[in-house]
C-alpha positions in Angstrom: 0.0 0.0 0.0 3.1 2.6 1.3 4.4 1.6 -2.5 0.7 2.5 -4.3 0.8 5.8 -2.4 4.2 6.9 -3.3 3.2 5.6 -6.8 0.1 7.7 -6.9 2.1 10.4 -5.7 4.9 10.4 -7.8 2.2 10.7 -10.9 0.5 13.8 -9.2 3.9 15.5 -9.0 4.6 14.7 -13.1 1.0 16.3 -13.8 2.0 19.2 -12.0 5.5 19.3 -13.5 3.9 19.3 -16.9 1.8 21.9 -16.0 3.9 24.7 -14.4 7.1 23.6 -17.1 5.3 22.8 -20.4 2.2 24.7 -20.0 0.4 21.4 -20.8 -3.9 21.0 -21.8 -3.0 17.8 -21.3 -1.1 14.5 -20.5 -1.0 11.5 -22.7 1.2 8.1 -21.8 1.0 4.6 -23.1 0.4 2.4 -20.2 0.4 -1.5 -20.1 -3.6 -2.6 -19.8 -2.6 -4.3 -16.3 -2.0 -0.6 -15.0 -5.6 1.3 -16.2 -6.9 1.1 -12.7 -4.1 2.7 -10.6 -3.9 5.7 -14.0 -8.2 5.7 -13.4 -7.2 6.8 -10.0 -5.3 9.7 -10.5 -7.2 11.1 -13.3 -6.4 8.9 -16.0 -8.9 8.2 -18.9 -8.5 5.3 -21.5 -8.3 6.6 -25.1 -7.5 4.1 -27.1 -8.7 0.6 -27.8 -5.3 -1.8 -26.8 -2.6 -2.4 -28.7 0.4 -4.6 -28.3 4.0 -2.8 -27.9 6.8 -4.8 -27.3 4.6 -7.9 -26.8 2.7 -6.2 -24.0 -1.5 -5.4 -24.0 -1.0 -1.3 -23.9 -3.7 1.5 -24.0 -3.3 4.6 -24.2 -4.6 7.1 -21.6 -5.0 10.6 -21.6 -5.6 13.4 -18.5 -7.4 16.4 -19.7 -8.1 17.9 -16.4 -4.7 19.3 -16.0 -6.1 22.8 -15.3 -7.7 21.8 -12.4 -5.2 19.6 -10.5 -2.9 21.8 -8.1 
């Protein structure tokens, strides 16, 4: 759980990072399908149907509420 916290955390601080440094609308990433819960809790939304990269189920997810995450 301590590890899924710092996780979660560790995403949160990109999202901001993005925001203050790139001036992003929003955040794309490529995660493996395995992970879509743990990106759906931190503001993650699926955007693609899955694909396989490097042998692995991917999706791609997108965060377009970067404007309102401080």
């Amino acid at each position: 759980m301590i590890q899924y916290i710092a996780d979660a955390f560790t995403v949160l601080e990109g999202i901001s990072a993005a925001k203050e440094f790139f001036k992003a609308s929003s955040i794309d990433l490529e995660a493996q399908e395995y992970a879509k819960g743990f990106y759906e809790q931190v503001g993650f939304r699926q955007s693609s149907a899955p694909f396989i990269l490097d042998g692995i189920p991917h999706i791609k997810m997108t965060y377009l509420n970067i404007n309102n995450h401080e």
